[in-house]
C-alpha positions as CSV (number, residue, x, y, z in Angstrom):
1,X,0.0,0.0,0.0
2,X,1.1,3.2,-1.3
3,X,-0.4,6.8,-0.1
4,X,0.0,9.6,-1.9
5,X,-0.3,13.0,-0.3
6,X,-1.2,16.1,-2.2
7,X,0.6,19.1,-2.1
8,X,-1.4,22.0,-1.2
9,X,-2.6,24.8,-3.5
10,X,0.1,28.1,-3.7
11,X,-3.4,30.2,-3.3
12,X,-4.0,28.2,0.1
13,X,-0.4,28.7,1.2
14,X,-0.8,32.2,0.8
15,X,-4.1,32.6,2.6
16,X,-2.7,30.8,5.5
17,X,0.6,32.8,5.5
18,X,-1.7,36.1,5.6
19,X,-3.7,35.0,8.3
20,X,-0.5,33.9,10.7
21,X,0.9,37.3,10.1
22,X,-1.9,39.2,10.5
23,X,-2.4,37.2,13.9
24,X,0.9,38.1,14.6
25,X,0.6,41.9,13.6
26,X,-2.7,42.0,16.2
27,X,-1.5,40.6,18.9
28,X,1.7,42.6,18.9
29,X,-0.7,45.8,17.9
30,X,-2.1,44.8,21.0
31,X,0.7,44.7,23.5
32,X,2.3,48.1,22.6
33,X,-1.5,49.7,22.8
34,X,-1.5,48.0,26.3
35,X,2.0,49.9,27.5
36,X,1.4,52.8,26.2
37,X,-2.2,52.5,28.1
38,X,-0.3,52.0,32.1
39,X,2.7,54.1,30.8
40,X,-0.2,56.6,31.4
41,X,-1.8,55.4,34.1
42,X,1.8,54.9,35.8
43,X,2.4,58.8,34.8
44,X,-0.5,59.7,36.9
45,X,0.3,57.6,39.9
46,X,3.8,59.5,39.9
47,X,6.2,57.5,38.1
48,X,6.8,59.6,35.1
49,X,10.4,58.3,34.4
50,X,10.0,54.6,33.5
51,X,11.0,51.6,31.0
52,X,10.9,47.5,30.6
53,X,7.1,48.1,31.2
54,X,5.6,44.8,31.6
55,X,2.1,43.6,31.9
56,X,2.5,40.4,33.3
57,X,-1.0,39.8,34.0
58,X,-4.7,41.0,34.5
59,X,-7.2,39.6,37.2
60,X,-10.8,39.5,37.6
61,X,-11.4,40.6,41.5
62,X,-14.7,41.2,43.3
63,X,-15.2,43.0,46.8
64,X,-16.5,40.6,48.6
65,X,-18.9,43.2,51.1
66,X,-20.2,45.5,48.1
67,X,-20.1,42.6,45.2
68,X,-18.7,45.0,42.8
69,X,-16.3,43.7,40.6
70,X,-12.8,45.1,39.3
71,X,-9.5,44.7,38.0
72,X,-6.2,43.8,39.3
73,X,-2.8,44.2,37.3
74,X,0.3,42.9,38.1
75,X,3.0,44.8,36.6
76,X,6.9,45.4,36.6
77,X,9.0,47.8,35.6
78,X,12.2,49.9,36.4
79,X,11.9,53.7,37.3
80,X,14.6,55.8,36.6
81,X,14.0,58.2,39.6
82,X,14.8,55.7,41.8
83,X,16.6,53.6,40.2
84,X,15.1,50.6,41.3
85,X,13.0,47.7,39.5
86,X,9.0,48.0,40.9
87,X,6.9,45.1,41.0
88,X,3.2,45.2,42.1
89,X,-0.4,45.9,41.5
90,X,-3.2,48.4,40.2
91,X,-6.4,48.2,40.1
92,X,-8.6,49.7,38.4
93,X,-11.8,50.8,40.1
94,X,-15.5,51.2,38.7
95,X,-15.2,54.4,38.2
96,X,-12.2,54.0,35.9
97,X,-9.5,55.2,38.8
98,X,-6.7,53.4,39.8
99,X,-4.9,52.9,42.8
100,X,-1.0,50.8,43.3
101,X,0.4,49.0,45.4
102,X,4.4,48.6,44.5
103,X,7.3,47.1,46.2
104,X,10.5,48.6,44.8
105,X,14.2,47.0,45.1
């Protein structure tokens, strides 16, 4: 028993490859929108001078006496005023406010 495998068509080959780098395009699109987004928010919580901004995650949080829900991010990053690397939270209330919580070394 022979198989025989058929190549694919040069028009789906070059559907697929525009659909992987589009992908890729969006989701790095996507992750320089997001710094730019807490370089902001950072700004406004007093650290004006920073770099290696990274998002490392997002939570879902709910207060557990008023049920309202929120979000938590945990970030990093290295301030140049202080030269020290900050790790930590904000959260970001319901009525689009944020408050941190950092520990920096």
């Amino acid at each position: 028993m022979s198989y025989e495998t058929r190549k694919l068509p040069k028009k789906t080959i070059v559907i697929i490859s525009i659909i992987i780098a589009l992908g890729i395009f969006i989701f790095i699109w996507l992750e320089v929108l997001k710094n730019q987004k807490f370089n902001e928010v950072l700004a406004d919580l007093g650290h004006k001078d920073i770099k290696n901004l990274k998002v490392v995650n997002r939570i879902n949080v709910e207060d557990t006496i008023t049920k309202e829900k929120s979000y938590v991010y945990k970030l990093t990053f290295f301030d140049n005023t202080l030269n020290k690397t900050c790790i930590g939270f904000v959260s970001k209330q319901k009525d689009k406010t944020y408050t941190k919580d950092f520990d920096c070394k």
